[in-house]
N, C-alpha and C positions, 0 to 999 in steps of 0.2 A: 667375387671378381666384378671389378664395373665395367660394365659392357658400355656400346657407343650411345645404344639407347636409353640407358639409364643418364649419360650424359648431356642426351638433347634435351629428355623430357626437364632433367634437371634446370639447363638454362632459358626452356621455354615457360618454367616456372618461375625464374627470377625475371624473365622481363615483364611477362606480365604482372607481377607485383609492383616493380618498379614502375610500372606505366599505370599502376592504379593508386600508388602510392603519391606521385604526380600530380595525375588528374586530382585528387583530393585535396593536395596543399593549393592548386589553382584554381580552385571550389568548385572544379568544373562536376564533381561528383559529389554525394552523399556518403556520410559514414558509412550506411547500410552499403552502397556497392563495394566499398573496400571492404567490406567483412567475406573473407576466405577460408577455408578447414583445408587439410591435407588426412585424401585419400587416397591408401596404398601409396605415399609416396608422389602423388600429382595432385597438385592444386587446385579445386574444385570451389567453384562458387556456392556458397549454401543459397537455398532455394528462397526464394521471394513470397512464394503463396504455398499454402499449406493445405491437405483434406481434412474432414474432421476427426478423422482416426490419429492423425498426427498433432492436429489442435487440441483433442481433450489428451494425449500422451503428454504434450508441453504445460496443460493445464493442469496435470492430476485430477481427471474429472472421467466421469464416464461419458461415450458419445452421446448417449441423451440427454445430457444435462447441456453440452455444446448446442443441439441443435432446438433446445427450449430455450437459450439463449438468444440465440440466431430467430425466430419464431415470435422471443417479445421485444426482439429489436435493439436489444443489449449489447451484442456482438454483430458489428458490418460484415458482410460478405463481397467478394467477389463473384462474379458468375462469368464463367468461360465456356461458353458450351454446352450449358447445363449441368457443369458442375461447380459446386459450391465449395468455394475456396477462403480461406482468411491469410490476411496480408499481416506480416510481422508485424508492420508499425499497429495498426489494428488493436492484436494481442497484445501487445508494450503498454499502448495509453487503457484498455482495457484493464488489465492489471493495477495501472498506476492509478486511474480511477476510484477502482474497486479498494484497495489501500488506503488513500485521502476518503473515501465514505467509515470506513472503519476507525481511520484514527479521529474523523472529527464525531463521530458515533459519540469516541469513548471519553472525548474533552466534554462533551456533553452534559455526560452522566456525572 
């Protein structure tokens, strides 16, 4: 049965999309803020910074290998408080990097 709340939340999840959908065609945002997930059914912003537990999860790596990264300066950090955070775009060019080193490795040889 759809109850009244399943109704609000529903239409409070179509305006804000369309109002980020919006802002984005009037360049007033970044692809990164339009990027949304659906949780239990409402709308949830995925997160902007990351801990290293979540970093080496995204990387396939174990967190030691995240925070000798972090340590020879490979990987930027944020810092919040004291705690040591990585920003998606961060990991993206990170990766993309690390990729373009491999492929011109292999043109190389």
């Amino acid at each position: 049965m759809f109850c009244f709340l399943d109704y609000a939340v529903l239409c409070y999840n179509m305006v804000v999309c369309a109002a980020l959908i919006l802002r984005y065609r009037q360049n007033k945002c970044t692809e990164n803020e339009v990027s949304m997930t659906m949780k239990n059914d409402v709308l949830v912003a995925e997160p902007l910074l990351f801990d290293v537990k979540t970093t080496a999860r995204m990387l396939n790596v174990c967190e030691r290998t995240i925070r000798t990264l972090t340590k020879m300066g490979e990987l930027p950090v944020v810092k919040i408080l004291g705690r040591v955070l990585y920003s998606r775009e961060d990991l993206v060019e990170f990766v993309r990097q690390r990729s373009n080193r491999e492929a011109n490795s292999e043109q190389t040889e």
